[in-house]
C-alpha positions as CSV (number, residue, x, y, z in Angstrom):
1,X,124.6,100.0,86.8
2,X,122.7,102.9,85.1
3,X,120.3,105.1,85.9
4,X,117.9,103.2,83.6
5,X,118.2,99.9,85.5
6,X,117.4,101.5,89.1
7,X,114.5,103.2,88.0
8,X,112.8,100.1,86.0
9,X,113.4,97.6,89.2
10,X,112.0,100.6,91.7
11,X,108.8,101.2,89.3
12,X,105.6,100.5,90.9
13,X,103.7,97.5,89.6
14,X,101.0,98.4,86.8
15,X,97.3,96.6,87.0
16,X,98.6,94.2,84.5
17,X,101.9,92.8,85.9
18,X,99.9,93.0,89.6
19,X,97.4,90.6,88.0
20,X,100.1,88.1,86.3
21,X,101.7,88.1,89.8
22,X,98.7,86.8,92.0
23,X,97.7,84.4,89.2
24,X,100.9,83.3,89.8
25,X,100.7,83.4,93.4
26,X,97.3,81.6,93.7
27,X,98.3,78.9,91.6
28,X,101.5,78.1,93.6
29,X,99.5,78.3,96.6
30,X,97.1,75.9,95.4
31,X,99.4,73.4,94.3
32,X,101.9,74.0,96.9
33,X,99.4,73.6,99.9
34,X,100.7,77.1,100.8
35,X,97.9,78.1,103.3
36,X,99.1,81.3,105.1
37,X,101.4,82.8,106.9
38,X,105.4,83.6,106.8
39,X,105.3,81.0,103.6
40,X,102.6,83.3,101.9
41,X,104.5,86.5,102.7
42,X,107.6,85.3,102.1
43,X,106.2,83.6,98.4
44,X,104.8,87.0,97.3
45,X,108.3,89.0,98.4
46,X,109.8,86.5,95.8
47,X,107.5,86.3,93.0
48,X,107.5,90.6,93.2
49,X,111.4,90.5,93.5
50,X,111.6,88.3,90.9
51,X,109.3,89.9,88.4
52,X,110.5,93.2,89.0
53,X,113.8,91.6,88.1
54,X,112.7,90.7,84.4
55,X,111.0,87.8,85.1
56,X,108.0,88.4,83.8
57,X,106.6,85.6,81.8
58,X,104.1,83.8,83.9
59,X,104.9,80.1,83.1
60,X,108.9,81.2,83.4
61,X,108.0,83.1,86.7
62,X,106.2,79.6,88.2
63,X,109.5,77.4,87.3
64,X,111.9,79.7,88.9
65,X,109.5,80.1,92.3
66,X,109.1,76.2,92.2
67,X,112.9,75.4,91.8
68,X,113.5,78.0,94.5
69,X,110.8,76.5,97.2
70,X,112.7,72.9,95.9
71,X,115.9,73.7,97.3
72,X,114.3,75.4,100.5
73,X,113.0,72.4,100.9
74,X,116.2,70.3,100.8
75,X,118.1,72.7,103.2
């Protein structure tokens, strides 16, 4: 991997992809009945892992996390 691909995955998180991400966050909690907890900490550590990892459309960003907590679910 380059140089190039380290440093945009460690970047800090600018206002705007910080807001995208608890939009994102508050709606799955909403309709996930996600209330608090390990399952909140452990949904933000993905949707930030995620995003910094290119996904960084907000609908695209929702359908990944959902399919994810689906086969968490299953196990």
């Amino acid at each position: 991997m380059t140089r190039d691909h380290f440093a945009a995955i460690d970047a800090p998180l600018q206002n705007e992809d910080i807001v995208i991400c608890k939009r994102v966050f508050d709606h799955i909690c909403a309709t996930g009945h996600i209330t608090g907890g390990d399952a909140c900490d452990e949904l933000a550590t993905q949707i930030i892992y995620f995003y910094q990892h290119g996904v960084t459309n907000e609908d695209s960003l929702e359908q990944l996390l959902a399919r994810v907590a689906n086969k968490q679910r299953q196990t």
